[in-house]
Biopython code that builds the backbone (N, CA, C, O; Angstrom):
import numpy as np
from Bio.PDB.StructureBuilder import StructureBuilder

atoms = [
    (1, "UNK", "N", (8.461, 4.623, 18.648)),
    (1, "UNK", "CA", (7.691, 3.654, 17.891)),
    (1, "UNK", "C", (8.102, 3.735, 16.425)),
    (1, "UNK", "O", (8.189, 4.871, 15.960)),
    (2, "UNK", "N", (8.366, 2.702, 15.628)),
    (2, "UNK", "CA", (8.940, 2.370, 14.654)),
    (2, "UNK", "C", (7.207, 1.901, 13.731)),
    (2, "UNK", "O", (6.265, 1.150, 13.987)),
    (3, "UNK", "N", (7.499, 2.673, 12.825)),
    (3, "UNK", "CA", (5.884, 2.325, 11.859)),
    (3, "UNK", "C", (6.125, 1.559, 10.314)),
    (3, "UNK", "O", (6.875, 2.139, 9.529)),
    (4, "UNK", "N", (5.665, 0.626, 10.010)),
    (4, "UNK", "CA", (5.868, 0.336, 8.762)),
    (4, "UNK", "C", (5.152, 0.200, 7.730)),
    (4, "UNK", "O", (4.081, -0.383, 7.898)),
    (5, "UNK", "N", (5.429, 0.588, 6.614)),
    (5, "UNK", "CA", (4.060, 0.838, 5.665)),
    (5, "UNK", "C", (4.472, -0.206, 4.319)),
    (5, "UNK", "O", (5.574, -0.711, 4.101)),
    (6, "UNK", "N", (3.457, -0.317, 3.669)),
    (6, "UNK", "CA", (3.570, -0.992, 2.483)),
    (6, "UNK", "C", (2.290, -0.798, 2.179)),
    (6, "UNK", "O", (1.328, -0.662, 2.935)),
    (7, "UNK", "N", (2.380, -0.794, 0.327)),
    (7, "UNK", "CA", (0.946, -0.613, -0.300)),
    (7, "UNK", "C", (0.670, -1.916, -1.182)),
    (7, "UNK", "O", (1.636, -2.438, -1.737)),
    (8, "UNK", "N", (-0.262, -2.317, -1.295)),
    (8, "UNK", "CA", (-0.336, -3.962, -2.161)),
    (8, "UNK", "C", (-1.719, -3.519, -3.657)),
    (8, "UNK", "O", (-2.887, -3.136, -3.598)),
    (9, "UNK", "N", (-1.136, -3.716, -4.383)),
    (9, "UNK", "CA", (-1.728, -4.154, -5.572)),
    (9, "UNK", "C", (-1.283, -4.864, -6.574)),
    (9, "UNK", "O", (-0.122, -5.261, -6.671)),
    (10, "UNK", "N", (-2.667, -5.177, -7.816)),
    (10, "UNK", "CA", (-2.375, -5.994, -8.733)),
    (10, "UNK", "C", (-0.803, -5.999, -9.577)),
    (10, "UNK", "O", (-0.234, -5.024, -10.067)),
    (11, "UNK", "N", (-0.616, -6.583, -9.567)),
    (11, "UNK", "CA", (0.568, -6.385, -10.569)),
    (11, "UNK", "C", (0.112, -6.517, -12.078)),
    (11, "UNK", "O", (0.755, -5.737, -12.780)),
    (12, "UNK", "N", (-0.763, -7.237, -12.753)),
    (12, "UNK", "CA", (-1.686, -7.087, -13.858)),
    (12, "UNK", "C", (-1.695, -6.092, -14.385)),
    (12, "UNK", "O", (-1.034, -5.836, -15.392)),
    (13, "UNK", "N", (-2.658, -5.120, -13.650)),
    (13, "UNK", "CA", (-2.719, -3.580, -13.804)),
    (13, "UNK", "C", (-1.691, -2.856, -14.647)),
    (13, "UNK", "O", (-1.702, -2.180, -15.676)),
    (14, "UNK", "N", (-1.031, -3.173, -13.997)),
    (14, "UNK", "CA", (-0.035, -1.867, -14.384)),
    (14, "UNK", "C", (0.384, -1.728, -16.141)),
    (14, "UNK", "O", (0.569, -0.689, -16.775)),
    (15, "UNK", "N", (0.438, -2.887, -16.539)),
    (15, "UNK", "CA", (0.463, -2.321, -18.009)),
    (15, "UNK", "C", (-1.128, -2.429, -18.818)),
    (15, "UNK", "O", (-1.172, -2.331, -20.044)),
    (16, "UNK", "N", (-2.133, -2.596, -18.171)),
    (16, "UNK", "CA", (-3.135, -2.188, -18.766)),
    (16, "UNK", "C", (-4.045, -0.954, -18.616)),
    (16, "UNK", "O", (-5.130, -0.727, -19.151)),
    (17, "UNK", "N", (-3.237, -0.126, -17.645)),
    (17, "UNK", "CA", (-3.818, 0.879, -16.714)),
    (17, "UNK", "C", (-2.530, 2.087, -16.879)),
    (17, "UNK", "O", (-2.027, 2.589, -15.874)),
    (18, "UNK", "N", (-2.137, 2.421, -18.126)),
    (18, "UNK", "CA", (-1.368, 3.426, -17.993)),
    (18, "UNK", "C", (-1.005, 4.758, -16.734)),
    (18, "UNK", "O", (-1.854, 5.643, -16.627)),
    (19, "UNK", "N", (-0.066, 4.806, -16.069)),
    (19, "UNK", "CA", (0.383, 5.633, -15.271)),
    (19, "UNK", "C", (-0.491, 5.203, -13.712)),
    (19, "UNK", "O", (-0.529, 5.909, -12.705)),
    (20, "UNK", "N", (-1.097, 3.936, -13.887)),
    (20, "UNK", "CA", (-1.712, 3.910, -12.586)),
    (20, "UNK", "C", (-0.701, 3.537, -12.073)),
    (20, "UNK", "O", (-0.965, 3.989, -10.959)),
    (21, "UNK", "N", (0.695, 2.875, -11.886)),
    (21, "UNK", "CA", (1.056, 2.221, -10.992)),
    (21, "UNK", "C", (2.041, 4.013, -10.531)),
    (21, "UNK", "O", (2.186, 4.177, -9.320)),
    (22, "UNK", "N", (2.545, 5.022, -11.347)),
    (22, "UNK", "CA", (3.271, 5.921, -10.533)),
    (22, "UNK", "C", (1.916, 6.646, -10.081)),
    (22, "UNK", "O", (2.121, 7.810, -9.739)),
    (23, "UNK", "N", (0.795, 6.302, -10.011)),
    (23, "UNK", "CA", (-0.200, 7.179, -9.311)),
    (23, "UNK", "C", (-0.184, 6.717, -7.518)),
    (23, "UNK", "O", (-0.154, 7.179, -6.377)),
    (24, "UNK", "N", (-0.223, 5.666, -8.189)),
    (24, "UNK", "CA", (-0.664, 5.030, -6.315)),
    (24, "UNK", "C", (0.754, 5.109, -6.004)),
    (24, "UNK", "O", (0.892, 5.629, -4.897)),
    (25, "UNK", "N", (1.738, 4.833, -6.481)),
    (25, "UNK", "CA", (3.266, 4.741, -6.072)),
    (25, "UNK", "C", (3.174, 6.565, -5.219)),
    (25, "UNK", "O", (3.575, 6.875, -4.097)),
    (26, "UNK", "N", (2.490, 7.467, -6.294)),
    (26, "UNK", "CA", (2.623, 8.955, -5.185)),
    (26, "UNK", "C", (1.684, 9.357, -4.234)),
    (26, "UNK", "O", (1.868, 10.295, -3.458)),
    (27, "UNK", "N", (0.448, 8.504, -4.292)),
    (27, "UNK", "CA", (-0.260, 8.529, -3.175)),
    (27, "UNK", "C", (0.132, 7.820, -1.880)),
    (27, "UNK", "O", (-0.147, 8.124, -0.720)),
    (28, "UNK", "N", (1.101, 6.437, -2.534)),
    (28, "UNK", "CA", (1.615, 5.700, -1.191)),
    (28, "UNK", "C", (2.742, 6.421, -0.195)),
    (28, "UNK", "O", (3.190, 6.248, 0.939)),
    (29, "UNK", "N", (2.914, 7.286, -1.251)),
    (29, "UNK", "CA", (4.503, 8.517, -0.738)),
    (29, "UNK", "C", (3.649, 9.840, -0.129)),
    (29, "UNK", "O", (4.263, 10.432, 0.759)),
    (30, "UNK", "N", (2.802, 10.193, -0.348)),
    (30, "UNK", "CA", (1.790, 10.852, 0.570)),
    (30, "UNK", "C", (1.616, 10.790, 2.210)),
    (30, "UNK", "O", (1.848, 11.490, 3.195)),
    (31, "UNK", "N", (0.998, 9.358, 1.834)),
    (31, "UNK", "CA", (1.098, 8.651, 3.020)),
    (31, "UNK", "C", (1.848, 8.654, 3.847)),
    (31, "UNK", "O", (1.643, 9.238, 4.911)),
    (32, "UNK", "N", (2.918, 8.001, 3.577)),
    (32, "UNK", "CA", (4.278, 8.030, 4.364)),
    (32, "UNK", "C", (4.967, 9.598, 4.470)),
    (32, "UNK", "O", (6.047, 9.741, 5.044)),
    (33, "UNK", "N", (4.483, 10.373, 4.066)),
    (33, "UNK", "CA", (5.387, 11.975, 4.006)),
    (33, "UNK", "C", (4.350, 12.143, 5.277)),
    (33, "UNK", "O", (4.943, 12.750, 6.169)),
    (34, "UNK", "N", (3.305, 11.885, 5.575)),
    (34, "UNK", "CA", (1.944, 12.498, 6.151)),
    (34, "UNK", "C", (2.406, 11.758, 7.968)),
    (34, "UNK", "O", (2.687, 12.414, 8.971)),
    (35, "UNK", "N", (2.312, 9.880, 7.789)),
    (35, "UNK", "CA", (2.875, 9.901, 8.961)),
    (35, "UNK", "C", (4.019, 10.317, 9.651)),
    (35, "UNK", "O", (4.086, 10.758, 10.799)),
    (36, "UNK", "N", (4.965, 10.120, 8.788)),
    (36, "UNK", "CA", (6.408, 10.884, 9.143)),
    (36, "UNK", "C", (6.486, 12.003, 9.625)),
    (36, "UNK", "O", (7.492, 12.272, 10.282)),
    (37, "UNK", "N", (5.203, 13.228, 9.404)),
    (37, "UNK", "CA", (5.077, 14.365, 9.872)),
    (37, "UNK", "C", (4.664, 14.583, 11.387)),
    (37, "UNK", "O", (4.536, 15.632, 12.019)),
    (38, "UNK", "N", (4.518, 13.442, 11.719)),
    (38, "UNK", "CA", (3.932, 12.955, 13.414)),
    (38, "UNK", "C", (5.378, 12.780, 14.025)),
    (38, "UNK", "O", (5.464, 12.635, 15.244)),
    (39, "UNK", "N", (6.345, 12.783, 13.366)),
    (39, "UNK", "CA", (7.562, 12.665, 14.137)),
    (39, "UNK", "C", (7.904, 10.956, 14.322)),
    (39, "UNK", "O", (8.809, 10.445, 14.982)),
    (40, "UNK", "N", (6.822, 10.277, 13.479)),
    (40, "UNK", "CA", (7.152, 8.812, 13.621)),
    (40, "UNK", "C", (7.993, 8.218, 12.691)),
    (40, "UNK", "O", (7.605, 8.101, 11.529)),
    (41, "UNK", "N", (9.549, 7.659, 13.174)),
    (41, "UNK", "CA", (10.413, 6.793, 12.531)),
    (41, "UNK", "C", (9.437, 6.108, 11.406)),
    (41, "UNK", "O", (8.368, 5.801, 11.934)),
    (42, "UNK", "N", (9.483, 5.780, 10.032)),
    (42, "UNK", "CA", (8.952, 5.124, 9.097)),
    (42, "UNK", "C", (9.654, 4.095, 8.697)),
    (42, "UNK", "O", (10.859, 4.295, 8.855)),
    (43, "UNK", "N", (9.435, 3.223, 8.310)),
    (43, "UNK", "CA", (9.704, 2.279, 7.048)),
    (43, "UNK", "C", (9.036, 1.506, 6.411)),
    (43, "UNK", "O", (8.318, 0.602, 6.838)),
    (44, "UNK", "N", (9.360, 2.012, 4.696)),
    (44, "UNK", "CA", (8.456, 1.857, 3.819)),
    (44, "UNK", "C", (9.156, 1.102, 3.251)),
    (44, "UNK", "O", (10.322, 1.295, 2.907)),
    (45, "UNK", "N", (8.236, -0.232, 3.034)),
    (45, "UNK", "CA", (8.477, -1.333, 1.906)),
    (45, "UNK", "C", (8.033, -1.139, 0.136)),
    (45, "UNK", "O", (8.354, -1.762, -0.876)),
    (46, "UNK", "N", (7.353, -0.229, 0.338)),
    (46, "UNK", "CA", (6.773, 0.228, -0.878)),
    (46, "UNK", "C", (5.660, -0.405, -1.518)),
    (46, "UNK", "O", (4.708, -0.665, -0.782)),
    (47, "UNK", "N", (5.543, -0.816, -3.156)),
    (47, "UNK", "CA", (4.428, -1.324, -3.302)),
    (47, "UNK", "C", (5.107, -2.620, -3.340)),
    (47, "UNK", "O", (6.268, -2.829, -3.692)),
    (48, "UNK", "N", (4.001, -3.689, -2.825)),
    (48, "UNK", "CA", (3.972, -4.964, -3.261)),
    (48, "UNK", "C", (2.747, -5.607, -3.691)),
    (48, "UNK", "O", (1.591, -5.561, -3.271)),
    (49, "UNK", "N", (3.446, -6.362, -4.862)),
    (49, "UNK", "CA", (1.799, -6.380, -5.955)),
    (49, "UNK", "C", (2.444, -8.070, -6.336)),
    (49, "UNK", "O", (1.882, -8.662, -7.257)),
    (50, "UNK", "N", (3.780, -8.886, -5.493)),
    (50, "UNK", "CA", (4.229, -10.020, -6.016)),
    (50, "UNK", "C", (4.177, -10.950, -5.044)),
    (50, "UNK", "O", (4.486, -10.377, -3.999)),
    (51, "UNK", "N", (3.904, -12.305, -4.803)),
    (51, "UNK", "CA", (4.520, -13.138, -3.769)),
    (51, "UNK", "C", (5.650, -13.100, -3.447)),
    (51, "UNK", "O", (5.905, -13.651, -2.376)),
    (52, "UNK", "N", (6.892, -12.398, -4.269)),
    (52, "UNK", "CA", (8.090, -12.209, -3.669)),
    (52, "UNK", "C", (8.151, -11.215, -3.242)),
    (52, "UNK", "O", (8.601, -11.323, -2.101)),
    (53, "UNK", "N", (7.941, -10.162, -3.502)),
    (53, "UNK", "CA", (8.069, -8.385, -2.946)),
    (53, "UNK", "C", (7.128, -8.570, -1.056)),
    (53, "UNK", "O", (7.253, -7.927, -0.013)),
    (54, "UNK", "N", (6.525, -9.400, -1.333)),
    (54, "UNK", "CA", (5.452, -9.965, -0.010)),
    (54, "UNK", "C", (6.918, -10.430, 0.976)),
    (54, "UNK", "O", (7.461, -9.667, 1.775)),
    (55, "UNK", "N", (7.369, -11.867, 0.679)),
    (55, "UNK", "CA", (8.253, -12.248, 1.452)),
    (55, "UNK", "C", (9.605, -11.070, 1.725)),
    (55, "UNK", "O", (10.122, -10.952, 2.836)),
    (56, "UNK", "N", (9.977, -10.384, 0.705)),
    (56, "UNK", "CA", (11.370, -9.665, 0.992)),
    (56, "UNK", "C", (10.450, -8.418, 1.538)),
    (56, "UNK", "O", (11.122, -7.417, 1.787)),
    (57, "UNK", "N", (9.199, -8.304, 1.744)),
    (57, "UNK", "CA", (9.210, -7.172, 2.783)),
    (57, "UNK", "C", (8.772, -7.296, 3.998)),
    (57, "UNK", "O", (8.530, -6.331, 4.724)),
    (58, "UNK", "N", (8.618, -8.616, 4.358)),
    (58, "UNK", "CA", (8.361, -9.317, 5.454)),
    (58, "UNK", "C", (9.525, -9.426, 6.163)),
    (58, "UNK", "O", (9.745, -9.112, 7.332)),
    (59, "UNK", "N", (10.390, -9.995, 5.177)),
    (59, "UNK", "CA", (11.512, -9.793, 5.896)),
    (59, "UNK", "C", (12.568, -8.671, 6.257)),
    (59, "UNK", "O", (13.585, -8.694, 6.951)),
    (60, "UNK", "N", (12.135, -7.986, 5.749)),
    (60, "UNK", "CA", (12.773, -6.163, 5.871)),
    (60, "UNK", "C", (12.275, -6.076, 7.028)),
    (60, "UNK", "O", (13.017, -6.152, 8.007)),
    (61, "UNK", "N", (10.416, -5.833, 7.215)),
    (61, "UNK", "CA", (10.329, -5.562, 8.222)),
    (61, "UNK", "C", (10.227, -5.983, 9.812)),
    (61, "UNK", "O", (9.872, -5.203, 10.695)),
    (62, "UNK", "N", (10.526, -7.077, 9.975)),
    (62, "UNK", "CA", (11.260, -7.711, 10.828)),
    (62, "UNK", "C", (12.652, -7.512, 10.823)),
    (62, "UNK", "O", (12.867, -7.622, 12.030)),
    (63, "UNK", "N", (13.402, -7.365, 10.472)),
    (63, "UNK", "CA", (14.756, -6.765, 10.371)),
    (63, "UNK", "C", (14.841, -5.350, 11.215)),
    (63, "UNK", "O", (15.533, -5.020, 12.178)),
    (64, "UNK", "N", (13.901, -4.699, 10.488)),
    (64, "UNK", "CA", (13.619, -2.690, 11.020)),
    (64, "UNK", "C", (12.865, -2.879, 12.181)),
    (64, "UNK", "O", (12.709, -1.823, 12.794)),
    (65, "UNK", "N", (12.126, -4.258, 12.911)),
    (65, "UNK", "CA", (11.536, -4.169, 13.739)),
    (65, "UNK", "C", (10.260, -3.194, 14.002)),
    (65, "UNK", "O", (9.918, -2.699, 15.077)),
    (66, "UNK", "N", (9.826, -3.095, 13.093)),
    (66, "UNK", "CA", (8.717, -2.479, 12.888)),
    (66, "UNK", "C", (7.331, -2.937, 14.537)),
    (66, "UNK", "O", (7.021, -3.955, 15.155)),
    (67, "UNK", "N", (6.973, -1.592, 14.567)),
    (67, "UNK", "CA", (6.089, -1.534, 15.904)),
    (67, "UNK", "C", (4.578, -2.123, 15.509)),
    (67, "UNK", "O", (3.899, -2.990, 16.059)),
    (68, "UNK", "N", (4.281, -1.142, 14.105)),
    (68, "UNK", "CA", (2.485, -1.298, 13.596)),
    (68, "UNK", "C", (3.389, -1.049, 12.295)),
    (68, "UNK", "O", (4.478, -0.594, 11.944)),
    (69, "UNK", "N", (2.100, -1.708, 11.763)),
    (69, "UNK", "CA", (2.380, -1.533, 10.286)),
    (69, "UNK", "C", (0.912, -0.811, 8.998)),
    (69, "UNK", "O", (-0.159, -1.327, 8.679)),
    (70, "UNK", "N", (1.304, 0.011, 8.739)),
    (70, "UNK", "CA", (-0.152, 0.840, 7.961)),
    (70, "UNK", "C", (0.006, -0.138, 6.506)),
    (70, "UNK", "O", (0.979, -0.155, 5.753)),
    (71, "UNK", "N", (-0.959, -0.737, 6.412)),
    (71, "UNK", "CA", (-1.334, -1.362, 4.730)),
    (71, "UNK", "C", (-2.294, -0.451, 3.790)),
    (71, "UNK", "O", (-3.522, -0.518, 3.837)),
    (72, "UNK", "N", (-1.676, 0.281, 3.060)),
    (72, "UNK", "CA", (-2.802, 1.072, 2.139)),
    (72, "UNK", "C", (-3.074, -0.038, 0.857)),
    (72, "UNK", "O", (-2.247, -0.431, 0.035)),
    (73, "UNK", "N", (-4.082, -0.292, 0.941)),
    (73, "UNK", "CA", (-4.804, -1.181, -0.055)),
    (73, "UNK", "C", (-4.999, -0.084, -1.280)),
    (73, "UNK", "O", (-6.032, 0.576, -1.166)),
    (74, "UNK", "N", (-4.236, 0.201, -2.352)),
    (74, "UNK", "CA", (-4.354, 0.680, -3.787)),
    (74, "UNK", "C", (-5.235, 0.552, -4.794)),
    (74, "UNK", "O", (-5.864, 1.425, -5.392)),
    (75, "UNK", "N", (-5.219, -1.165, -4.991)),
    (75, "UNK", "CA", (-6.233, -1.712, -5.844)),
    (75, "UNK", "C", (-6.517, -2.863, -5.223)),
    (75, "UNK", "O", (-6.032, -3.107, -4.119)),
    (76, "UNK", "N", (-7.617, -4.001, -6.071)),
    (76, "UNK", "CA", (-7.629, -5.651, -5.496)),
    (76, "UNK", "C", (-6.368, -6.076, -5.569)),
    (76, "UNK", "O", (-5.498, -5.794, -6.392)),
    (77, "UNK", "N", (-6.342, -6.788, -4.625)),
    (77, "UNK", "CA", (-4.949, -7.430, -4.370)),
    (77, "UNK", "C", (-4.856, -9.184, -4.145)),
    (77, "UNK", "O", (-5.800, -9.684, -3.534)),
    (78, "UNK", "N", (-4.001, -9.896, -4.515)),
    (78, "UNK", "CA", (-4.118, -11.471, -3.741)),
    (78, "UNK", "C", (-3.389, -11.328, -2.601)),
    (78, "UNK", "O", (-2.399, -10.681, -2.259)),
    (79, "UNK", "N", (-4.526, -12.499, -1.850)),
    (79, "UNK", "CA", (-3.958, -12.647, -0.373)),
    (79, "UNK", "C", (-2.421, -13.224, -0.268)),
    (79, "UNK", "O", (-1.813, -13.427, 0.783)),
    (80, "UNK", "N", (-1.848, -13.479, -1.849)),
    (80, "UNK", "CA", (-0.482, -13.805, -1.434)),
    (80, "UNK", "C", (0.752, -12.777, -1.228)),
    (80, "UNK", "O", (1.902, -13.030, -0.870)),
    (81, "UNK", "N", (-0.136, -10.927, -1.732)),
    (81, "UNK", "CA", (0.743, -10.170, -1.777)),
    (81, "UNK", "C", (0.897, -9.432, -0.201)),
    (81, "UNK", "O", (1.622, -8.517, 0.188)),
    (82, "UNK", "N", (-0.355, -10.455, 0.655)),
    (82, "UNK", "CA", (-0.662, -9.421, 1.566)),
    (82, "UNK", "C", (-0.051, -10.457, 3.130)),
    (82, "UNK", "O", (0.669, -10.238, 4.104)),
    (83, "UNK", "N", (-0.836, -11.584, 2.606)),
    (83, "UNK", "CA", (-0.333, -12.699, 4.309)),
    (83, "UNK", "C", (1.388, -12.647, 4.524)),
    (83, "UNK", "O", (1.794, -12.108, 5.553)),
    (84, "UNK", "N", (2.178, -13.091, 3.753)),
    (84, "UNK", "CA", (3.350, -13.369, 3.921)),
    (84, "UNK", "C", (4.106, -12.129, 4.665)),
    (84, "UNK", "O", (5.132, -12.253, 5.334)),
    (85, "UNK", "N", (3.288, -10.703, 4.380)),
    (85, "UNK", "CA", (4.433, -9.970, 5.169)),
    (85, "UNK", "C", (3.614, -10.009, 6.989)),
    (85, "UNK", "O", (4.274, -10.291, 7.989)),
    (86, "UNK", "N", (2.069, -9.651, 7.019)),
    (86, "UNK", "CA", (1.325, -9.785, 7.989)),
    (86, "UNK", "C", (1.871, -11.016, 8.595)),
    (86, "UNK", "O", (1.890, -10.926, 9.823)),
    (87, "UNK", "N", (2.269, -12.008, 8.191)),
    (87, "UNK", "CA", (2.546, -13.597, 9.105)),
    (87, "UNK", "C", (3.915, -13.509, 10.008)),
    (87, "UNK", "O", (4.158, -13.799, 11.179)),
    (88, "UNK", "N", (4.744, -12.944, 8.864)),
    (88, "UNK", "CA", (6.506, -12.536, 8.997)),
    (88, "UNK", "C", (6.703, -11.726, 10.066)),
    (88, "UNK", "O", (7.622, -11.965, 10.849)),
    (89, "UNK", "N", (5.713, -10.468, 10.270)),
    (89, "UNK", "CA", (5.694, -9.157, 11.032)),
    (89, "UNK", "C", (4.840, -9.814, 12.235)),
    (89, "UNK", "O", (5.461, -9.911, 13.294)),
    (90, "UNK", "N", (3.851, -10.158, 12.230)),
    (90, "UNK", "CA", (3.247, -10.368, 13.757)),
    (90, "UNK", "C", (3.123, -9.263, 14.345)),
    (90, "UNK", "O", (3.497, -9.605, 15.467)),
    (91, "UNK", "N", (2.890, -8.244, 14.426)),
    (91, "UNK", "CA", (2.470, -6.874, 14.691)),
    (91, "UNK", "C", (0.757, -6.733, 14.107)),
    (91, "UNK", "O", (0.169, -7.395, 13.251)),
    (92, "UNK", "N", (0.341, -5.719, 14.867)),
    (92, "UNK", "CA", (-0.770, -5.119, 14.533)),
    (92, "UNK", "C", (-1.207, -4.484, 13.126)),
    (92, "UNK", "O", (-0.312, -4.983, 12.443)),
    (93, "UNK", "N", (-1.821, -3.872, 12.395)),
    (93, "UNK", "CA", (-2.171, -3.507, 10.934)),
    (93, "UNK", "C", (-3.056, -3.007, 11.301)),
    (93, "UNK", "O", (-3.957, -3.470, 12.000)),
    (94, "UNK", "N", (-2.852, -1.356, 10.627)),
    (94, "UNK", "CA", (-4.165, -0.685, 10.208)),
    (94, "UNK", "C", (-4.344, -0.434, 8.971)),
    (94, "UNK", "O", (-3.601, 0.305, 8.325)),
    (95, "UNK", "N", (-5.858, -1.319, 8.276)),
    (95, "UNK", "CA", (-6.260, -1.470, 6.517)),
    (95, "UNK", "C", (-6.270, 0.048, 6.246)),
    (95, "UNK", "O", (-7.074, 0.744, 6.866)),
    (96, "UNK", "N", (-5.587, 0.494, 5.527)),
    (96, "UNK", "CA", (-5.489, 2.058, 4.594)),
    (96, "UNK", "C", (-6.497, 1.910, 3.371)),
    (96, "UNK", "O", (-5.772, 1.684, 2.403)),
    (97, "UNK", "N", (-7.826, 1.931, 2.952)),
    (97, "UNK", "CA", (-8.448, 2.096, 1.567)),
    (97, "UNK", "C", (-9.093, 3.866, 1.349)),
    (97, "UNK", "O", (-10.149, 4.336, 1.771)),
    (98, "UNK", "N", (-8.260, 4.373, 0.735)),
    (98, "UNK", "CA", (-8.043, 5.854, 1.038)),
    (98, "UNK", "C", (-7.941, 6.277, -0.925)),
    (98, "UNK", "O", (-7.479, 5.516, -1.775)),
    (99, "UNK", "N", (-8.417, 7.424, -1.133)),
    (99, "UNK", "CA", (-8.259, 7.801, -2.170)),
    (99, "UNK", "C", (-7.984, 9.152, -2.153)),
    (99, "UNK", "O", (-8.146, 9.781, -1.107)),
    (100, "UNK", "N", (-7.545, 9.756, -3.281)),
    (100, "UNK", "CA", (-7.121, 11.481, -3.491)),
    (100, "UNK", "C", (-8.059, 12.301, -3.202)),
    (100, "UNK", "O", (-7.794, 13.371, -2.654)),
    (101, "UNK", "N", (-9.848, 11.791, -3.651)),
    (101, "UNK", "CA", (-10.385, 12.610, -3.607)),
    (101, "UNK", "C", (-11.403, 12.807, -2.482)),
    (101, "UNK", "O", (-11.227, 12.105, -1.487)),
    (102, "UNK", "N", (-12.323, 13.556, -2.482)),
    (102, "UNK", "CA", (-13.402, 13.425, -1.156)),
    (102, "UNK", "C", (-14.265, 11.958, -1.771)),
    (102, "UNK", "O", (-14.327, 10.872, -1.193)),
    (103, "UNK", "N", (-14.880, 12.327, -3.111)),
    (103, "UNK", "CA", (-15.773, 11.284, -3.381)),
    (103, "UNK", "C", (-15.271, 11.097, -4.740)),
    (103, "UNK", "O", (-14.237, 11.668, -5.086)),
    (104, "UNK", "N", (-16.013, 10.235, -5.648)),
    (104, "UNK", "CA", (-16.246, 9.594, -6.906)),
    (104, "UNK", "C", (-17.061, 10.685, -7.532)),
    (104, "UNK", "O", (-17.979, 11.221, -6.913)),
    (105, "UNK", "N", (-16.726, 11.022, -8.777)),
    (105, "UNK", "CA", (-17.282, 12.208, -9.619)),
    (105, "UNK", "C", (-18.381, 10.989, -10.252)),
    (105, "UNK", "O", (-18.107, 10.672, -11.409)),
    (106, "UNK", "N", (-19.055, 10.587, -9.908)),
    (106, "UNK", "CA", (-20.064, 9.915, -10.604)),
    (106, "UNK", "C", (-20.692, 10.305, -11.601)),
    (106, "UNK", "O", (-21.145, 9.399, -12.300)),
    (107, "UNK", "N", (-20.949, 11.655, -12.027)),
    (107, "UNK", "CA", (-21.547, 12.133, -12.905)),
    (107, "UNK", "C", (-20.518, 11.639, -14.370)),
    (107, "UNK", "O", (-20.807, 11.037, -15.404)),
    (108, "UNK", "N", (-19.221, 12.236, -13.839)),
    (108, "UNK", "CA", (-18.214, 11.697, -15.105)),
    (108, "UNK", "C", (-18.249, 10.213, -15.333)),
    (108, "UNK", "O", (-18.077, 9.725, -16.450)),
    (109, "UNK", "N", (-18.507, 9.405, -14.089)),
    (109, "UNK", "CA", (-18.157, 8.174, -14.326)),
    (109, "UNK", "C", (-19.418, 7.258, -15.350)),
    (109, "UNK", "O", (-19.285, 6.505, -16.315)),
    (110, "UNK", "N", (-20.778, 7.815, -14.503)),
    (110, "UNK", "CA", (-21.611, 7.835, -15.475)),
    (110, "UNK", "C", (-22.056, 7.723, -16.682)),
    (110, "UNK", "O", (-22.923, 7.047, -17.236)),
    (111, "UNK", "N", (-21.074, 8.751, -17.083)),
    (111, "UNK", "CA", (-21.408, 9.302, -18.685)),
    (111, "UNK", "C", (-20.053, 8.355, -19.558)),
    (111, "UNK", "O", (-19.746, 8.610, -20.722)),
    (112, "UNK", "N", (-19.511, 7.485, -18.894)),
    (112, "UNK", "CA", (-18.649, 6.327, -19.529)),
    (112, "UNK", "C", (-19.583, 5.404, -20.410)),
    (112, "UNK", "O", (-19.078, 4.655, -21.246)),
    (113, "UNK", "N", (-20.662, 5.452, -20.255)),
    (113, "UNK", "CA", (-21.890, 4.259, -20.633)),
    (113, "UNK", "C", (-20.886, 2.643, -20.307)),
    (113, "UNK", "O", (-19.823, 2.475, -19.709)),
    (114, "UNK", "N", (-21.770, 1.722, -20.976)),
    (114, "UNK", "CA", (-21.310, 0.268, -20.530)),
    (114, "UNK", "C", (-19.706, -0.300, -20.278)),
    (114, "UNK", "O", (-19.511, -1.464, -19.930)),
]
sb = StructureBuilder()
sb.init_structure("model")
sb.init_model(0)
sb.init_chain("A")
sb.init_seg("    ")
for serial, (resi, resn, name, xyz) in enumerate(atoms, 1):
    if name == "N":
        sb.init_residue(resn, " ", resi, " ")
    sb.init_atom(name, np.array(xyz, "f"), 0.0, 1.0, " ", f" {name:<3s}", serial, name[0])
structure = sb.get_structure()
């Protein structure tokens, strides 16, 4: 079984959100180090946060013939970064919304005020 992954977020973000985009870029490499450890063939499209990075990894993964495909959802995303590869692939999807930690330090987040 051939698995394919891709992670989708804003593209916005990234220059208003210092170092978020190599954050999720090493959590999405987590991921993929983690299934790969199952002995399952991978291929990773990486992040796509564009309507084009959508189509050229749609079409990658139809190419690699991908079996299932894992979507780790990073941040909000548009449905244009996400349908075009899901339409292309026709395979199954399991939604990934997964973070580093157990929970939200709320207390810190808290004390952000408004």
């Amino acid at each position: 079984m051939k698995i394919g992954t891709f992670a989708i977020g804003l593209n916005t973000y990234w220059n208003q959100f210092d170092g978020l985009l190599e954050n999720l870029e090493g959590y999405h490499g987590q991921l993929v180090r983690h299934i790969s450890s199952f002995g399952m063939e991978v291929f990773d499209a990486g992040m796509v946060d564009d309507e084009e990075k959508a189509r050229s990894a749609g079409k990658e993964m139809v190419r690699e013939e991908v079996d299932l495909i894992f979507l780790f959802i990073s941040t909000y995303a548009l449905s244009s970064t996400v349908l075009p590869v899901l339409q292309a692939v026709g395979k199954k999807v399991i939604l990934l919304n997964i973070q580093p930690t157990p929970g939200l330090d709320f207390k810190a987040f808290n004390a952000l005020g408004v």
